[in-house]
N, C-alpha and C positions, 0 to 999 in steps of 0.2 A: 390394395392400391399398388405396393412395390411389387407385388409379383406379375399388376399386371403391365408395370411402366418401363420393367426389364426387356418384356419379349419385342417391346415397339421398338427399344434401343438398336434393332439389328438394322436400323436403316440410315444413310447421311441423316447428321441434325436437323438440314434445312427440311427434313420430311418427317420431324418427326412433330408432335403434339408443343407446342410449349409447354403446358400442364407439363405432360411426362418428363420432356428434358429437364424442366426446373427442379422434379423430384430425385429423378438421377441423378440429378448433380449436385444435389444434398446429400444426398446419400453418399458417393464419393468421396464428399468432403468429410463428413464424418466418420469414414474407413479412415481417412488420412491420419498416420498415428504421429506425425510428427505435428499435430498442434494440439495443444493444451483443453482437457476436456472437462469439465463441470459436473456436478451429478448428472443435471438434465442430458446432458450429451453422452455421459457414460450410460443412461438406460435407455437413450435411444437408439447408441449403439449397440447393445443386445438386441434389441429389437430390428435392426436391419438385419445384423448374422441371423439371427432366427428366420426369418424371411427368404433370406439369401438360400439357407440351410432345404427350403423347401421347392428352389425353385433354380439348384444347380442345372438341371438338364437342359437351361435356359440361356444361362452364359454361352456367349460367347468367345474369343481370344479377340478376335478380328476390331468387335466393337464393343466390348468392357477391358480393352484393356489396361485402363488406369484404375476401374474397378479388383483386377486380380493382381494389379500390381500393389497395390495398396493392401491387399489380403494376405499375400506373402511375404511382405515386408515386415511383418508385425513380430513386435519382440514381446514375446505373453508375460515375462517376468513383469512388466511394465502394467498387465491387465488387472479387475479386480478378479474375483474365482468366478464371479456368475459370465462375466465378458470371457475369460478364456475357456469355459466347459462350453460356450456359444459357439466358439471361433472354434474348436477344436470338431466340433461338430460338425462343424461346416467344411472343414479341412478334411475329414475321414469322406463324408460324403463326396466333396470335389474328387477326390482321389478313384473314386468309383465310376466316374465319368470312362465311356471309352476313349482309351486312347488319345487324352486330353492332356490331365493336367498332373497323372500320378508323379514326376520327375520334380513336378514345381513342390507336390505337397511335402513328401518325402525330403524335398529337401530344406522345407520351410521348419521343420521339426527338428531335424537334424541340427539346423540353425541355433536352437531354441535349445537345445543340449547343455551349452555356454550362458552363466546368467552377464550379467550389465559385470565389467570391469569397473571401477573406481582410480582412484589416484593411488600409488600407492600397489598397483597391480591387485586390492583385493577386492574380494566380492562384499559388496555391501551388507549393513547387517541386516537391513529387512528383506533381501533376496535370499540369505540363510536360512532365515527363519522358515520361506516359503519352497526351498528347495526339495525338498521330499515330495510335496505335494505336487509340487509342478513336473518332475521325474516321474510321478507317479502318472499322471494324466498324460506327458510325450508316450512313455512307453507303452499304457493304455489304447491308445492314437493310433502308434505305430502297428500294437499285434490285431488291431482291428482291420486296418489296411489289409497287413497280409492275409488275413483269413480272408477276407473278402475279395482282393488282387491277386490270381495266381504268380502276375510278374513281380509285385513287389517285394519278396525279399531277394532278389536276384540284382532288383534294383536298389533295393537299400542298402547292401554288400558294396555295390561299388560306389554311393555315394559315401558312406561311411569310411571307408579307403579314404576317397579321397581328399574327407573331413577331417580326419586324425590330425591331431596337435602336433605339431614338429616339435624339433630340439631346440630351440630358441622362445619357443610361448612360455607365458608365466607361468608358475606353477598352479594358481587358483584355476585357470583356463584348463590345465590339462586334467586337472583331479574332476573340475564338476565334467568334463565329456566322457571322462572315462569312466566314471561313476554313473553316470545315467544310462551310457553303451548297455555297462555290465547288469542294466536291470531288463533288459531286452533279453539274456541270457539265460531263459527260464521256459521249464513248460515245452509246449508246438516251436515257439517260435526261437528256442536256444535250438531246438535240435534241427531246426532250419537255417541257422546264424550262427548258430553258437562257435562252430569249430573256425571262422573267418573271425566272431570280435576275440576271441584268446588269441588267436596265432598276431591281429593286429595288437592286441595291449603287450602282447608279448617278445615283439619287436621293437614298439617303445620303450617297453622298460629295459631291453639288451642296449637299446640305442643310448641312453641317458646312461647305462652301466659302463661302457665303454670309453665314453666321454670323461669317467673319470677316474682322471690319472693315477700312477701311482707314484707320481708328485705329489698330489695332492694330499695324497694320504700319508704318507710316508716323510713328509717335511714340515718342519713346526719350526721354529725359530733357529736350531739349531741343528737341521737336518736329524731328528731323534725319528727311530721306525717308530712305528702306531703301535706293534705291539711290544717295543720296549717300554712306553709310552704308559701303556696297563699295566706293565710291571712294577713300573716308579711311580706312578701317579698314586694310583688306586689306593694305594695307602692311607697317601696324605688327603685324599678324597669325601672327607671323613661329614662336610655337612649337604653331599650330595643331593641329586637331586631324583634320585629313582634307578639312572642310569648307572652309573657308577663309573664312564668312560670320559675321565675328564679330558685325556687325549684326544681323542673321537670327535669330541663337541669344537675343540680348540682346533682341528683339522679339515673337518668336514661339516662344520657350521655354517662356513662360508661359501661354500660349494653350492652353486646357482643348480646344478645338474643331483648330485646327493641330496638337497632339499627336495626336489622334484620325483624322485625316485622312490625317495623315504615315502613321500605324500600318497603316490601313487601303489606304493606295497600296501599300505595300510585300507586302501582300498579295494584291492582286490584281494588281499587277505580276509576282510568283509565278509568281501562277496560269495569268498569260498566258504567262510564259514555259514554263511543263511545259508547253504543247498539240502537239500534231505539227502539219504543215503544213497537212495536212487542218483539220484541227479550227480552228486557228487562222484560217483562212479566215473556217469557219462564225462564229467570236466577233467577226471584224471586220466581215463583212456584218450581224451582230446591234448593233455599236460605234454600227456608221453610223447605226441606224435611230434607237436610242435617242438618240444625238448630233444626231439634226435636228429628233429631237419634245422632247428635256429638256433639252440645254446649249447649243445657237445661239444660242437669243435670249436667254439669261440673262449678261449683263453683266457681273453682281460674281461670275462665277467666274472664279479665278483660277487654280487648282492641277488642277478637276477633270477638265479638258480634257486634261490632260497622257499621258489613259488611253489616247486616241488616238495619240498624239505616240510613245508608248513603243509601243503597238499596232504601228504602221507601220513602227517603228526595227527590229524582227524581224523582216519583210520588204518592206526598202525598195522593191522593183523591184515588185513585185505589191502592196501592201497600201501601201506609204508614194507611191507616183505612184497610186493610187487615190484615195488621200486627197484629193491636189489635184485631179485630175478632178472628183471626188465637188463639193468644194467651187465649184470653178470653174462647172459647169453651176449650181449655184445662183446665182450673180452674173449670169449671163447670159443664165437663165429668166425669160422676160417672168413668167409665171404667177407666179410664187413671189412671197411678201408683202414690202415694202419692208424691214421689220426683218429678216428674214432674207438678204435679198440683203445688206444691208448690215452684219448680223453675218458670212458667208460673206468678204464681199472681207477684211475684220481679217482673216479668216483664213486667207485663201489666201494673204492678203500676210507675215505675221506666220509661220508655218508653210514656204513657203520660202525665207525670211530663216533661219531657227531650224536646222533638221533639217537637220545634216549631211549624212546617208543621200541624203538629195534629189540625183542626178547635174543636173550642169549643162545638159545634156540636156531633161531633164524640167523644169528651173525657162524655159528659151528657149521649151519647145513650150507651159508655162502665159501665159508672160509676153504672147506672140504673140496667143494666145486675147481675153487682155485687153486687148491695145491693139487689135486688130481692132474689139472689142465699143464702146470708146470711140471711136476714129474713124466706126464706122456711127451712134453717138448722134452725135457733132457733123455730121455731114455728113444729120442729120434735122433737126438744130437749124440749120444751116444756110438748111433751108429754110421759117424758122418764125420768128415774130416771138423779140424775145431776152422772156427770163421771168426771174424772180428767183434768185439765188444758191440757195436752200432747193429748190427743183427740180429743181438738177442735184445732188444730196447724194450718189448711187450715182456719177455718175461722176467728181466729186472724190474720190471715195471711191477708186475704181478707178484713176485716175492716181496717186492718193498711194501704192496698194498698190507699183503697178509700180516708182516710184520707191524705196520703203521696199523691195526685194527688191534692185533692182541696188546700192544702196547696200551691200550685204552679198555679191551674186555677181558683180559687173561685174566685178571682176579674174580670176577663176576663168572667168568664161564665156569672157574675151578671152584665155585660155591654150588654147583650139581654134580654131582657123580656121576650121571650117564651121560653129563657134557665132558666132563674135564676124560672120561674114557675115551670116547669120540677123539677128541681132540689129541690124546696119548696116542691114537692108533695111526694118525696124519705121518707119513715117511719124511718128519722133516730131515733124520738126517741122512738118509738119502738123497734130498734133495740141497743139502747144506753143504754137503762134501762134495757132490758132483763139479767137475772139473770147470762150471760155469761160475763158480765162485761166487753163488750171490752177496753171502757175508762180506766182500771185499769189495763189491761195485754199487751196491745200495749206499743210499747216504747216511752215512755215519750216524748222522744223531740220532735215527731211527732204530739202526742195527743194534748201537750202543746200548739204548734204553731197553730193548725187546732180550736183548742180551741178560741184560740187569734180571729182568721179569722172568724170564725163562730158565733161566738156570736158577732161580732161590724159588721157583715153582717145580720143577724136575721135569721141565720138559725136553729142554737140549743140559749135556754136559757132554758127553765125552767124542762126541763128533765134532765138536766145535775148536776150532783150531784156535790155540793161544794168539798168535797174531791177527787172526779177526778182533780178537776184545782190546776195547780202547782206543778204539777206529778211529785214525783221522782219514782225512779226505786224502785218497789216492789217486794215479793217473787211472787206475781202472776206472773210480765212481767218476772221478772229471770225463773216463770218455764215453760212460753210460749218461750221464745227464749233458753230458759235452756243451758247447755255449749256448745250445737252446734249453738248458734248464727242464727235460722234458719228466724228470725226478723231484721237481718241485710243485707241481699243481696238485695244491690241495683245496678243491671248490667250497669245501663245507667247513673253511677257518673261520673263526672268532666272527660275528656277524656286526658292522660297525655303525648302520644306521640308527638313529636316535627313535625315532616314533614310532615307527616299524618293528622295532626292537621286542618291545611286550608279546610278541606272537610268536617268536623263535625262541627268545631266552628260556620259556618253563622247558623247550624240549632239547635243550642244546646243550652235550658235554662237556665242558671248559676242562682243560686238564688239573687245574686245581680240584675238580671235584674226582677225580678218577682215583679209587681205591686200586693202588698196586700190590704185587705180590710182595713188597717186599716194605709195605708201608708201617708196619708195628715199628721199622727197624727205631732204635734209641738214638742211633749216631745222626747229627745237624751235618749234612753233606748236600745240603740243598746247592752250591754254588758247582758241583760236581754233574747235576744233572741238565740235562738241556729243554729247551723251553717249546714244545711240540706244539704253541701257540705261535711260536716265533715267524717275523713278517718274513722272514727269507724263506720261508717254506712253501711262500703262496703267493711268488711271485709270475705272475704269467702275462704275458701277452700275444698275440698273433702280429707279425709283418710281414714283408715282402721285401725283406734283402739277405734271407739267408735259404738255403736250398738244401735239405738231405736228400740222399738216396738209399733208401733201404733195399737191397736185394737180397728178400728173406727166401731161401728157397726149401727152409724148414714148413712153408706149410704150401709148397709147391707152386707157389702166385711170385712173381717179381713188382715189388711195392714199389711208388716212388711219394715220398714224402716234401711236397715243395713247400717252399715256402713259410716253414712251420718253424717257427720262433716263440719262446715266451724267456725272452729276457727284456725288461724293462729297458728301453735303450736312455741311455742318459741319465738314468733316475740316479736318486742318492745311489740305492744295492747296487747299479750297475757299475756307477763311477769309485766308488769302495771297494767294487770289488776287483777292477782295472788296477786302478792305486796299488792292489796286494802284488806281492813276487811272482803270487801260483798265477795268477788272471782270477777269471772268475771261480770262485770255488761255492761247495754249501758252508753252512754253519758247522761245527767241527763240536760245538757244544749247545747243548740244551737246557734252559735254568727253567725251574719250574713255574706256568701262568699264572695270574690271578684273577679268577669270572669276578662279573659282573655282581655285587652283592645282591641277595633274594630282595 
């Protein structure tokens, strides 16, 4: 009877059956999901969708359309499982209609991503309970579309754009959209989507990283850094709660944007861990592309990098020595733009310092890469009049790496033979004595420590000049890191999100745990060392009110560096370090961190 009291509906009412009108517009009525339904109405309601499901090529727009409005309007969290496996039914099918209604289905799903908000901005508890399942059946939904619609993931792409959670939605809104996106991310239909929902979740979470400050972090009651914070806290820390960063919680607890961010790492950390090896391949050759076009050159992130770092900790040997490769050939590419090369070395340097997973192997054969690269720059400069400190910024940059990685692997590499050889065969002091002074422009507390390590291991003595040991901050290193701090980005510092946290901690080197060369020693000189966790090391930002110019004509290209800043403007470090005689300078000492307890 309904299928056949649909196809009459295509005329004015006054032409139609009364019979049929009365039945249509029962029928209507009971699509209507904003009234209250009864058993009896909930199984008549399947029973219409079921009907409906057989007899789409029948609708019309013109004259059901309070029947398709009512269709699409429906919020399935709301339904029991037999009513939404009906409705979804019917939705895949309408979708197959030509040239009709795919835009409305696609977007009625999309809808449906997001369960019911509560008071309180959260998701209820009996929407919890049913979240897997009803994720299960959207994304279901969705890859049936597309198998079945050549246009629809072309169409879903841009509905999904323009679906995405802003920086103001709650956090329960943004984790269930993006957790259900990310189940779309599999199989046919990731490798038809997939590279569009990363690059979108991956612009959220830069968006939400950015937003937060290094106010926020950095200021506690008394203006105290976050990671002086570890050092004093962690102690007294003693009936913890897993984390061990009482700082952390006290700083970025309250943080509307850090809650939302944490929420969402833990999500797509997930999600990366269900892929098989396959798959996971494909999401990290997708990782990289999006990490060279949207988080390299972006400075004040701090957390969203971490997607990588955890990427690669799943397969260290393929996917985490990739990483450095990946990054390394950008340091070393003439072609590639000066902020990049010089976000890339932070990174290479910072990243096998950090990443456990890294074999000592793979940190000699990056290290090699990078000291070859700097001795062919000095041995150009060699033969070229000398130029100004601000010229050579990539390969200060490149020496400090080297140094900021052995400072953290030099004990570990010189527990192999045919590493710690390798490593003995490296020209540092060719490159230590050359007229560029790296010893002298690098930031002290890195020099100092790798200083310490290298000479009680026998790697540097007798090239190394007395007045480099015991380095304070000179006008050289002020005019290598000059007031853009371009000697302080260290991407892969002490990781400060709370829940998120369980997925970086087992693979992440705190420098408390770093076995030095010189660590049997007897003598308490802890107060003598400096704190390579320390917040001034990894202060960065990007703005738009200061402008270099690099005219590097060592590698024959004239660069122009605009706009490229990463000092905190205002912040505590920045106003501390205004306050000082020198202006801004680095840390001048390093006390040693204290991780996270196992």
């Amino acid at each position: 009877i309904l299928e056949e009291s649909i196809p009459s509906m295509v005329f004015e009412p006054f032409l139609i059956a009364p019979y049929d009108l009365e039945q249509y517009r029962m029928m209507v009525g009971t699509l209507d999901t904003s009234r209250t339904k009864n058993r009896d109405d909930e199984a008549l309601y399947v029973t219409y969708l079921k009907a409906l499901s057989e007899a789409v090529s029948k609708i019309d727009i013109t004259y059901h359309h309070s029947l398709l409005n009512n269709i699409f309007a429906v919020r399935i969290w709301y339904l029991q499982r037999d009513t939404m496996v009906a409705l979804l039914d019917l939705i895949t099918r309408l979708a197959a209609v030509a040239d009709q209604y795919l835009r409305e289905c696609l977007q009625m799903l999309v809808n449906n991503f997001t369960p019911p908000i509560v008071e309180r901005n959260e998701v209820p508890t009996w929407a919890v309970s049913r979240k897997k399942d009803i994720f299960s059946h959207l994304c279901g939904s969705l890859k049936t579309i597309s198998d079945t619609v050549p246009l629809a993931p072309r169409m879903l792409r841009d509905i999904i754009d323009r679906s995405m959670p802003k920086l103001f939605d709650n956090k329960a809104k943004m984790i269930s959209f993006v957790e259900c996106m990310l189940g779309l991310d599999t199989d046919r239909m990731g490798d038809l989507i997939g590279a569009i929902l990363l690059a979108k979740v991956v612009d959220l979470l830069t968006e939400l990283d950015v937003n937060i400050t290094w106010e926020d972090i950095l200021q506690e009651e008394h203006d105290k850094g976050i990671f002086e914070m570890e050092l004093e806290d962690l102690d007294a820390d003693d009936d913890g709660d897993g984390f061990g960063q009482a700082g952390t919680k006290v700083c970025l607890g309250g943080n509307a944007c850090a809650e939302k961010l944490d929420g969402l790492m833990v999500v797509v950390c997930e999600h990366l861990k269900s892929l098989d090896r396959q798959r996971l391949y494909k999401e990290f050759v997708i990782l990289k592309t999006i990490f060279r076009a949207s988080l390299l050159r972006v400075h004040r992130s701090k957390f969203a990098q971490f997607i990588m770092f955890y990427t690669c900790s799943l397969d260290p040997k393929t996917l985490g020595e990739g990483f450095a490769v990946f990054l390394t050939d950008i340091v070393t590419e003439k072609k590639e733009d000066p902020i990049s090369r010089m976000s890339a070395v932070s990174y290479v340097g910072s990243y096998l310092s950090r990443a456990r997973f890294i074999s000592a192997d793979t940190v000699v054969t990056i290290l090699k890469k990078l000291v070859d690269w700097c001795v062919d720059y000095c041995d150009h400069q060699s033969k070229r009049e000398a130029t100004p400190i601000p010229n050579h910024q990539l390969f200060y940059a490149t020496c400090q790496a080297v140094m900021y990685v052995l400072c953290f692997r030099l004990r570990s590499i010189m527990d192999y033979p045919n590493l710690k050889s390798d490593l003995f065969h490296m020209p540092f002091g060719f490159l230590f004595r050359h007229r560029l002074e790296p010893l002298k422009v690098c930031l002290p507390s890195i020099v100092n420590e790798f200083l310490r390590q290298a000479k009680d291991a026998g790697l540097v003595a007798a090239f190394v000049d007395p007045a480099a040991e015991d380095a304070i901050e000179s006008d050289l290193s002020r005019t290598f890191g000059g007031i853009n701090r371009l000697d302080m980005f260290f991407p892969f510092d002490p990781y400060l999100l709370k829940e998120s946290d369980r997925y970086i901690r087992p693979n992440f080197e705190f420098w408390s745990m770093v076995k030095t060369t010189y660590s049997d020693d007897t003598d308490d000189d802890d107060d003598e060392l400096e704190d390579l966790d320390a917040p001034e090391m990894n202060v960065g930002s990007l703005d738009d009110h200061v402008e270099i110019d690099i005219n590097s004509d060592d590698d024959d290209l004239e660069y122009s560096m605009n706009k490229m800043s990463i000092t905190p403007h205002h912040s505590f470090l920045h106003q501390m370090a205004m306050d000082s005689d020198g202006g801004l300078s680095m840390p001048a000492r390093i006390r040693p961190s204290t991780s996270p307890p196992s």
